[in-house]
N, C-alpha and C positions, 0 to 999 in steps of 0.2 A: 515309114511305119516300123520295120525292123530295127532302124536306129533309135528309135524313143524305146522301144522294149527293150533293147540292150542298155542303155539309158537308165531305166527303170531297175534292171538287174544290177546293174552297180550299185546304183542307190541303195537297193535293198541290202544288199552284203555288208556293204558299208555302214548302214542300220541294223545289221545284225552283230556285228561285230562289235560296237560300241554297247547293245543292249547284255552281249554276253562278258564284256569286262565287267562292265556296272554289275552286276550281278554276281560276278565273280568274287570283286571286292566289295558287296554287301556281307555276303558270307563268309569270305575268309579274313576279310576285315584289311587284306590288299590286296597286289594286283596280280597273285599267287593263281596259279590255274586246281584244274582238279586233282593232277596227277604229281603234284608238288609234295614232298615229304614237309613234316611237321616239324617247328622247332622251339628248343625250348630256351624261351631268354637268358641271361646272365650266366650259362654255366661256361667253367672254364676248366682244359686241361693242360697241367702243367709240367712239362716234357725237362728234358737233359737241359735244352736250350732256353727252358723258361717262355716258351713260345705260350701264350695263350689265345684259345678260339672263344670268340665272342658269342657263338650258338652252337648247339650241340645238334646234331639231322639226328632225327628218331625215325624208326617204324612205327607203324601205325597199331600195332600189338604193346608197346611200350608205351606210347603214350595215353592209353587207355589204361595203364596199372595203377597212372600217377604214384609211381614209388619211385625215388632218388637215392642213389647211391652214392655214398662220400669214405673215402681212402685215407686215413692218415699216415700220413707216415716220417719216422723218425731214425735213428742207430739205430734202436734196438728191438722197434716192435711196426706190426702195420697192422692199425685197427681198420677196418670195415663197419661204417651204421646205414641202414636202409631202414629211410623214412616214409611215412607214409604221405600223404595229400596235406596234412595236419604240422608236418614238420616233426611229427612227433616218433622217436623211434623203435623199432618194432620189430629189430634184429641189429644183434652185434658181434665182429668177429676180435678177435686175440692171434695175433701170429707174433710168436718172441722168434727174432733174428739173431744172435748168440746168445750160445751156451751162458754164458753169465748173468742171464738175465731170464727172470725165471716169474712168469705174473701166475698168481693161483688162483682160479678158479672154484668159490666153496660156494657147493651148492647147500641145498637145503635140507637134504636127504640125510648129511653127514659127515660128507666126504669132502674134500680136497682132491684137486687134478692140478698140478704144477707142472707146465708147460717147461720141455728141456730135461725134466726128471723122471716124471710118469709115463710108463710103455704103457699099450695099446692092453698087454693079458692085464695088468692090474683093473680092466673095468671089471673082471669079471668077478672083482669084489660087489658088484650091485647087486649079483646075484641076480640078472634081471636081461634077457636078451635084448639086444637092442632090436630098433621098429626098423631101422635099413641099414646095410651096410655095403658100401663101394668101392670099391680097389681098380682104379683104372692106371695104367701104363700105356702111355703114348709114345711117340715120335719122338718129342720133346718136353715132354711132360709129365707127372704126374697125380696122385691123388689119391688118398687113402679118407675113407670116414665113416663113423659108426654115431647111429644117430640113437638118442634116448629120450623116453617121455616116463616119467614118474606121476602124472595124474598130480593128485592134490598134495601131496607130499614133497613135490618138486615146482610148486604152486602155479601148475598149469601148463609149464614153461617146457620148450623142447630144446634138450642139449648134443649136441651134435661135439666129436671129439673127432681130430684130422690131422693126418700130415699133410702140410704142402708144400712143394716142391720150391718157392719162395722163401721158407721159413729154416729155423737151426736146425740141421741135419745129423747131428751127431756127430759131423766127423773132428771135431775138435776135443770130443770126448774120451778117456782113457779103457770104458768100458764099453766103446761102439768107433771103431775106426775106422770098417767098410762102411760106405754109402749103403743104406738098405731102401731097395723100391717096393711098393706094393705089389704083389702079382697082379696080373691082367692083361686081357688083349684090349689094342684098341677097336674100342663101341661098344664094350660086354665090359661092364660098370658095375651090377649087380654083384653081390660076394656071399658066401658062406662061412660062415664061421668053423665047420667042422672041415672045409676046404684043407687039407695037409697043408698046401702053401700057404693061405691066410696064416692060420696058426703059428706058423715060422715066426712067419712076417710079424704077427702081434708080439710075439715074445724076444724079440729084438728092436723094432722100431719105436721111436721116441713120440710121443704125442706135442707137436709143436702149435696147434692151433683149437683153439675153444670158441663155439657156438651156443650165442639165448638166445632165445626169444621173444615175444612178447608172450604173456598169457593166451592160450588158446586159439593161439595163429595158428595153429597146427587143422584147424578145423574151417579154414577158410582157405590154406596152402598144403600143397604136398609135396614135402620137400624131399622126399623120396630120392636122391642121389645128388641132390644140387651142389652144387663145390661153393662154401661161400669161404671169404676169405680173400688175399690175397693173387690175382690174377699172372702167373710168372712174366708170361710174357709183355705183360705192361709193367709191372712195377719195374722192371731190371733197366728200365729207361729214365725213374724218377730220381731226384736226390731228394732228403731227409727235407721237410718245411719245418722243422722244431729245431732247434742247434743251443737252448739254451738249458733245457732241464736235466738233471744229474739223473741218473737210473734209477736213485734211491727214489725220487720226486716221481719219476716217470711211473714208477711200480706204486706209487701211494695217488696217483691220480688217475692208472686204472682200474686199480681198485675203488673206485669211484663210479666206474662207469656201471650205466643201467637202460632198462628196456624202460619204454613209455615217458619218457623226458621229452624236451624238445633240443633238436639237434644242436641248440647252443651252449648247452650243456656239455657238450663233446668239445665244441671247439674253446670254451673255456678252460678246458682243462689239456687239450692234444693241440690248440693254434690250430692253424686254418690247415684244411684239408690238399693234399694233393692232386686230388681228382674229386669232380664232383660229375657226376652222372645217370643217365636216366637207368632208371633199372626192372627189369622185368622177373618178377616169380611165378612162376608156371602156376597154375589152379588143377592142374593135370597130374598126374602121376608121372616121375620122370623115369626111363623115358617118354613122352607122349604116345598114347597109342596110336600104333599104325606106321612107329620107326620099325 
């Protein structure tokens, strides 16, 4: 008798077992358990050695943004587009990598911001505070940015101006020869403007990086301190995927670039991306509450 019910308990395991793969791969569509991260087909990063990974592993915070992130990069500039679910995109970044090379930024309002030329005090021709500003100093890092919304006048759009530590630093320059960092401790991101060091900082430091973004994303995101642009520590790994356009070409084709296209649009004009990846934007104010 004992042996038929031990018998029986095998069996049953054994019929539990096969009900819970089946099951498993009804809903995850394989043989993927619960505790499996998500991934996301066809993206590829393309490293020093041209290695490429055929799946990207996401969090499961990320794959809920459905927004993708794609890096160009070439000599003289590394653009940033993050698309939305649509392909369509819905932020873009401007990092010019030497001095010589100089893309401008005209918004709508008036003005002109030419990257490698324009310091940080000449916003304060806007006449107009900005909505946040960041000044962070790491380890190995840094980051400087001042973010603006003009409303209807800058039709809708939130522009964000930054240095990043990946981008032309000045030091090639005759009228900026010291490296200048942003003030900041690291984890204390937040900035003042009437800060004495800010201040320094703005009226020396060179604006190497320009942020748009889509119409009135600003009301769905809070980009409240986000670094977008150029990541140091990954790009110092990539080489250039464009190697045929003159700088003259390069500056008349991102001037071209815009919010709300679809991201083919980008790569007709910049060739194929260097990184393409999942990307997350906080809904939060950053830093989130409760760091």
């Amino acid at each position: 008798m004992k042996k038929i019910k031990w018998q029986n308990t095998i069996i049953g395991i054994i019929v539990l077992g096969v009900m819970t793969a089946g099951i498993s791969k009804f809903l995850f569509g394989s043989d993927a358990t619960v505790n499996d991260y998500s991934k996301d087909e066809s993206v590829s990063i393309v490293g020093d050695n041209n290695i490429v990974a055929d799946t990207l592993v996401t969090n499961d915070f990320t794959s809920e943004t459905s927004l993708m992130e794609y890096l160009f990069v070439n000599d003289y500039a590394y653009i940033q587009a993050i698309t939305d679910s649509d392909d369509k995109v819905i932020i873009y970044a401007v990092t010019n990598r030497e001095g010589d090379f100089n893309p401008t930024l005209h918004l709508p309002i008036g003005y002109d911001i030419t990257l490698g030329e324009n310091r940080f005090i000449e916003l304060d021709e806007f006449d107009q505070e900005p909505e946040w500003v960041r000044s962070f100093l790491g380890a190995h890092n840094f980051y400087y940015s001042e973010e603006y919304y003009f409303g209807n006048p800058g039709y809708y759009q939130t522009y964000i101006f930054a240095l990043a530590g990946a981008g032309f630093l000045g030091l090639d320059s005759d009228s900026n020869t010291d490296l200048v960092v942003p003030p900041g401790r690291r984890n204390v991101d937040s900035a003042n403007l009437d800060d004495p060091d800010v201040n320094e900082f703005r009226n020396k430091a060179l604006i190497n990086t320009y942020v748009v973004t889509s119409p009135l994303l600003g009301s769905r995101y809070e980009f409240n301190g986000t670094q977008f642009g150029p990541d140091d520590i990954q790009v110092r790994v990539l080489k250039s995927t464009q190697k045929n356009l003159s700088k003259e070409k390069m500056l008349i084709n991102i001037d071209k670039l815009s919010t709300e296209v679809n991201i083919s649009i980008f790569k007709n004009l910049l060739g194929e991306p260097a990184i393409v990846q999942a990307y997350y934007l906080s809904k939060e104010p950053f830093p989130p509450s409760g760091w």
